[in-house]
C-alpha positions in Angstrom: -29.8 11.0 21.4 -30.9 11.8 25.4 -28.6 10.5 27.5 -29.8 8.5 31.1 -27.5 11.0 33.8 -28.9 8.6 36.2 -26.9 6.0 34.5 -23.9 7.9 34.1 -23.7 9.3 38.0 -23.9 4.8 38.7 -21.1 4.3 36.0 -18.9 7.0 37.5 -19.6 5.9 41.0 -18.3 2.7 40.3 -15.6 3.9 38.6 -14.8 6.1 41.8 -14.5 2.8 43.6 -12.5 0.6 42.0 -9.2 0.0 43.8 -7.3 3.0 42.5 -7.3 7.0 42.9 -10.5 8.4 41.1 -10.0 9.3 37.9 -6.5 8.1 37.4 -7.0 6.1 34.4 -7.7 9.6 32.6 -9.7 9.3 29.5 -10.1 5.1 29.6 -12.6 5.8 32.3 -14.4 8.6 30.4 -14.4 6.5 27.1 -16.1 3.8 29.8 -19.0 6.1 30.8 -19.5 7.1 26.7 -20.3 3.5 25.8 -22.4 2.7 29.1 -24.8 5.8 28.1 -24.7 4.6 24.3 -25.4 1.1 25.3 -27.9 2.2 27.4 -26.6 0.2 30.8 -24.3 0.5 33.7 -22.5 -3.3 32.4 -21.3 -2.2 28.7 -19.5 -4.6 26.2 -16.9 -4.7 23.5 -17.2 -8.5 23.5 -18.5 -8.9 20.0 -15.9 -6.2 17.7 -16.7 -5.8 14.0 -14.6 -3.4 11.8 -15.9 -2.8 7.8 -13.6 -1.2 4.9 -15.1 0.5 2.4 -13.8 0.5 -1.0 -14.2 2.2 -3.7 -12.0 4.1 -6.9 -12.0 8.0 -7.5 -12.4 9.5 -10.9 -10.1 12.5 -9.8 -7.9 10.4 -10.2 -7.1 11.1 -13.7 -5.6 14.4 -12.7 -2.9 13.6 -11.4 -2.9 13.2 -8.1 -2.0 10.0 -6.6 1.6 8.6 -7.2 -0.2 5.2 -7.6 -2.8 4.0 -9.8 -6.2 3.1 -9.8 -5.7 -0.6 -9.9 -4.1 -0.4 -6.3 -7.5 -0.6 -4.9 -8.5 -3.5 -6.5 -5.1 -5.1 -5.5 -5.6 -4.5 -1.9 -9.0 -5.2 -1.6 -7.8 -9.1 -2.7 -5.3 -8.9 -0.4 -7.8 -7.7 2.6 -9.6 -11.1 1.7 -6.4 -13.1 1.3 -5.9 -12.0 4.7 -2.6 -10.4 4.1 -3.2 -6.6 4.8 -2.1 -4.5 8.0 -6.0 -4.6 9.2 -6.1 -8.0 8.8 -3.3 -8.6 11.2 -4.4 -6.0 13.6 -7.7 -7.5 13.9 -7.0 -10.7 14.3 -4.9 -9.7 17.0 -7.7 -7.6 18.7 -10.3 -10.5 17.5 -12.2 -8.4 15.6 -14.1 -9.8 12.5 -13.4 -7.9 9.0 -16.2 -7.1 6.5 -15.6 -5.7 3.3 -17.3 -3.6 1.2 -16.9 -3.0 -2.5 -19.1 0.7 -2.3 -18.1 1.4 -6.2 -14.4 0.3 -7.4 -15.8 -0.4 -10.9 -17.2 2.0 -12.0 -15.6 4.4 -9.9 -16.8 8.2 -9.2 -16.2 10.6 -12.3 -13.7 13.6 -12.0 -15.2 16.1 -9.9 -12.4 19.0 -11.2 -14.9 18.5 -14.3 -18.4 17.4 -13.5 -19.8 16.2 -10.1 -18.3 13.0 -8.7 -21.6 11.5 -8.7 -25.8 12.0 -9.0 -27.6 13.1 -6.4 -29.2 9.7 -6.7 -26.5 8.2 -6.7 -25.1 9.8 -3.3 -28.1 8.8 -2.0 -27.7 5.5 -2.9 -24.0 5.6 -1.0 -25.7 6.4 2.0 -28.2 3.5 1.7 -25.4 1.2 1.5 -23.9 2.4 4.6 -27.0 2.4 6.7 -27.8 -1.4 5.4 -23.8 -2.5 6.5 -24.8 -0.8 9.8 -28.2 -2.1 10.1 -26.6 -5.6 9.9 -23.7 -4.5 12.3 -25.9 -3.7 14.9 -27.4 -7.4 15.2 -23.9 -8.9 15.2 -21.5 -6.3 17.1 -21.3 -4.0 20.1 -18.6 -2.1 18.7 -17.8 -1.3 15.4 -14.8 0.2 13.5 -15.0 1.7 10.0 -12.0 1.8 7.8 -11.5 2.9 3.6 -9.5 2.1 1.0 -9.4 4.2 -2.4 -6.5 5.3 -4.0 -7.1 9.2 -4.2 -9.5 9.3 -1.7 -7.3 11.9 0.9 -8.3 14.5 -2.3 -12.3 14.0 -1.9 -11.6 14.2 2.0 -9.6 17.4 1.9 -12.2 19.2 -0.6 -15.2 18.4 1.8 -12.9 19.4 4.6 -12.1 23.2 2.9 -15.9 23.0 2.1 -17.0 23.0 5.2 -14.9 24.7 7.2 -13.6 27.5 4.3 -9.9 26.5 5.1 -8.3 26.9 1.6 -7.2 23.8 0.1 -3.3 24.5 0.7 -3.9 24.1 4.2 -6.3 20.8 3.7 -4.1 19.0 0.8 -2.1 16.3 1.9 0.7 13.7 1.1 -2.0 11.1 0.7 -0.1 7.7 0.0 3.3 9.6 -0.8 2.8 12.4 -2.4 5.6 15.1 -3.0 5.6 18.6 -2.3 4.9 19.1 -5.9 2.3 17.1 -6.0 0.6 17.9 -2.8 0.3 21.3 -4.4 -1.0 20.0 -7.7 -3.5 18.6 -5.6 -4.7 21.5 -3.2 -4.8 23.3 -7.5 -7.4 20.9 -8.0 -9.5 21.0 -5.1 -9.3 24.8 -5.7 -10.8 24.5 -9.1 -13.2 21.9 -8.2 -14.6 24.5 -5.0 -15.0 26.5 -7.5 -16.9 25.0 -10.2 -19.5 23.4 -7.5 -20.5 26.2 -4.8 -20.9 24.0 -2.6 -23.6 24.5 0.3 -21.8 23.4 3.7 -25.1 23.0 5.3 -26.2 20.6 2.6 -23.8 17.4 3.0 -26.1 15.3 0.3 -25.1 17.8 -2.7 -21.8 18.0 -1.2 -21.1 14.3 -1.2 -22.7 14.4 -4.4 -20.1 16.8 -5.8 -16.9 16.2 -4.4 -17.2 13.1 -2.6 -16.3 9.2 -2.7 -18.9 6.3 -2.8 -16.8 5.0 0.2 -17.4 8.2 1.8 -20.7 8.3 0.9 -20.8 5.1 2.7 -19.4 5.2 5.9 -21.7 8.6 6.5 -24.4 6.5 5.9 -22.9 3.9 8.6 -22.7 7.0 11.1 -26.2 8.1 10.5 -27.2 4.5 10.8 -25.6 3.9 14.1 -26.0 7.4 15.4 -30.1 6.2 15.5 -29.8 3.0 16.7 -27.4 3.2 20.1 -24.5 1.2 17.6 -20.9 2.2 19.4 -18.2 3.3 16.7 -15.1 3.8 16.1 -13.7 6.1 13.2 -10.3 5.9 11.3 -8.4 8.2 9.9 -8.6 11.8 7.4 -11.0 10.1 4.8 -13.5 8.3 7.9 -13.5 11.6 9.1 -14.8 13.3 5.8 -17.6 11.2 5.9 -18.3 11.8 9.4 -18.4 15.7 8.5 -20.9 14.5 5.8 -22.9 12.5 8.0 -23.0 15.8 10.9 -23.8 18.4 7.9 -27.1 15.7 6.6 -27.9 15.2 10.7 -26.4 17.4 14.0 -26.8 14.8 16.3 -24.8 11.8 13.7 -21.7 11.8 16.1 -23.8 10.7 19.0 -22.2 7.4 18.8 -18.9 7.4 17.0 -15.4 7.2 19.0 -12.5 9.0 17.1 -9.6 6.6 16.6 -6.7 8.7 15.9 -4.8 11.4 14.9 -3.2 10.8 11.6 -0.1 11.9 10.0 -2.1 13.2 7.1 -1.7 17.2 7.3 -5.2 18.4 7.8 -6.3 15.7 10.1 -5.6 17.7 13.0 -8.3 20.5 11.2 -10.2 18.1 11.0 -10.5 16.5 14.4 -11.3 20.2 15.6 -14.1 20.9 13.4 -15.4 17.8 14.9 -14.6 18.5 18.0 -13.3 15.1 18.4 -10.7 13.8 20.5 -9.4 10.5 19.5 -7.1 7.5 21.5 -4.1 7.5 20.1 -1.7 10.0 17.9 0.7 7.5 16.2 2.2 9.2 13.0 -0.1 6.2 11.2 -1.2 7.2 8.0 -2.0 3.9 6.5 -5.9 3.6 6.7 -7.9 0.7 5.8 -9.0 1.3 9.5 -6.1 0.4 11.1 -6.2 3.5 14.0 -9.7 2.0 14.6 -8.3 -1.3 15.4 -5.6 -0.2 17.4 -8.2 2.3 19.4 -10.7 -0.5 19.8 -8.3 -2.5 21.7 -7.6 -0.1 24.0 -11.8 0.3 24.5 -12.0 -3.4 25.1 -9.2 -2.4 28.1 -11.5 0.0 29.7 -14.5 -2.1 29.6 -12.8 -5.0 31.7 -10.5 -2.5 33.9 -13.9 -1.4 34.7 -16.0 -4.7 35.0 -13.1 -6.6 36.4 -11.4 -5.0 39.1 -11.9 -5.3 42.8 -13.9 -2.5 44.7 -12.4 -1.2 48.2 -14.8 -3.2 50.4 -14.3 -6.2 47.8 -10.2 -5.9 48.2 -11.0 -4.5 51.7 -8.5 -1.9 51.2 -8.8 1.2 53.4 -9.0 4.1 51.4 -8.7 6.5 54.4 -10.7 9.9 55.0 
């Protein structure tokens, strides 16, 4: 996406005279002149805040390594409607509408330590979903958040994470929802075998989704690609948002144009993560909860920077001397 600097020398400048030292609300002000040059104006919005959660079940599952079942998914995707979840709270606080998506609870992936998680079709098809949740998105929001839910889904995440970037999977295997140290190694065993059996290609994120990946996943990196070409503001969540925004940059270098990273996880290999992105998100919490929750929390604070920067006083409005 080409950027105006026009536009972004005008946001600054007002920035630079707001009634306060330049550049002394630090990265609020920089997250300001992101979503001006995505927006495409010097007067950017948060007013209208959407955030979806994806949900779907992993057939890698049935090795073993989440300490909760399958059904938990299905569980918590009736309470996200019943309104009874962490997000919903959250948003509702930040007045931020929930959508959710079922991307494939039943059936659920297969077992990629076996056989590929899904077709190439049906990866494809993943991706579809995402960019026609975005598509609608973009008439209804100016900012979006993306959340998951999917019990297992830190495993898909983790291999995509070790595919990419070649970390081994003892360094990319994480506690998930609870795991133990035993079982956190059981996992990374898993992930090792499943690298193994599928070769993956890091420069071909399709095939990779295909192999190791989630349909929520598949998803959301159809949401980035979506938004990435249409000037939609994002804002990512946590270790498994950020798989499928590593999906989304292998299919298309420029997918991140438009995404805002939430923050920094407790899950082990987020911090990897975040690097290979070279993202750098709001807020480092020790959350680990998901569902989009970091997004929320982050999206808030962008809604703070859009009116610290649309409603303050200049100098000459204040007429406050700012000396030379």
């Amino acid at each position: 996406m080409n950027f105006d600097p026009a536009l972004e020398a005008h946001v600054r400048a007002r920035l630079d005279d707001l009634t306060k030292p330049p550049g002394s609300l630090g990265r609020l002000e920089d997250a300001v002149v992101r979503l001006a040059l995505i927006q495409g104006t010097e007067n950017p919005t948060v007013s209208r805040k959407g955030l979806y959660v994806f949900c779907a079940n992993h057939g890698v599952t049935a090795e073993g390594i989440s300490p909760f079942p399958s059904e938990v998914t299905s569980q918590m995707v009736a309470n996200f409607h019943h309104g009874g979840a962490a997000i919903n709270v959250l948003c509702r606080r930040e007045n931020i509408e929930t959508v959710i998506v079922d991307a494939g609870i039943d059936p659920a992936t297969r077992n990629f330590a076996q056989e590929p998680a899904m077709s190439r079709e049906r990866a494809e098809a993943a991706l579809a979903l995402g960019s026609c949740c975005a598509a609608e998105a973009a008439a209804r929001f100016d900012l979006v958040g993306l959340g998951e839910m999917g019990i297992g889904n830190t495993t898909p995440a983790a291999a995509i994470l070790s595919a990419i970037t070649g970390a081994d999977p003892s360094d990319t295997a994480g506690a998930g929802t609870g795991s133990d140290p035993a079982q956190v190694a059981h996992k990374a065993s898993v992930i090792r075998r499943a690298l193994a059996l599928h070769a993956l290609d890091p420069a071909d994120g399709i095939a990779m989704l295909a192999a190791v990946g989630g349909f929520e996943i598949g998803a959301m990196a159809g949401f980035i690609l979506h938004a990435s070409r249409n000037r939609l503001a994002i804002m990512l969540d946590g270790f498994p948002c950020c798989a499928a925004a590593l999906i989304a940059r292998a299919i298309d270098p420029h997918a991140l144009d438009t995404a805002f990273f939430g923050h920094r996880s407790a899950e082990k290999a987020h911090g990897l993560m975040l690097h290979a992105l070279h993202a750098h998100p709001f807020l480092d919490l020790g959350m680990r909860l998901g569902e989009g929750t970091g997004a929320a929390l982050a999206m808030g604070l962008l809604d703070a920077a859009v009116k610290l920067y649309g409603e303050m006083a200049t100098f000459s409005q204040a007429r406050v001397s700012i000396g030379q």
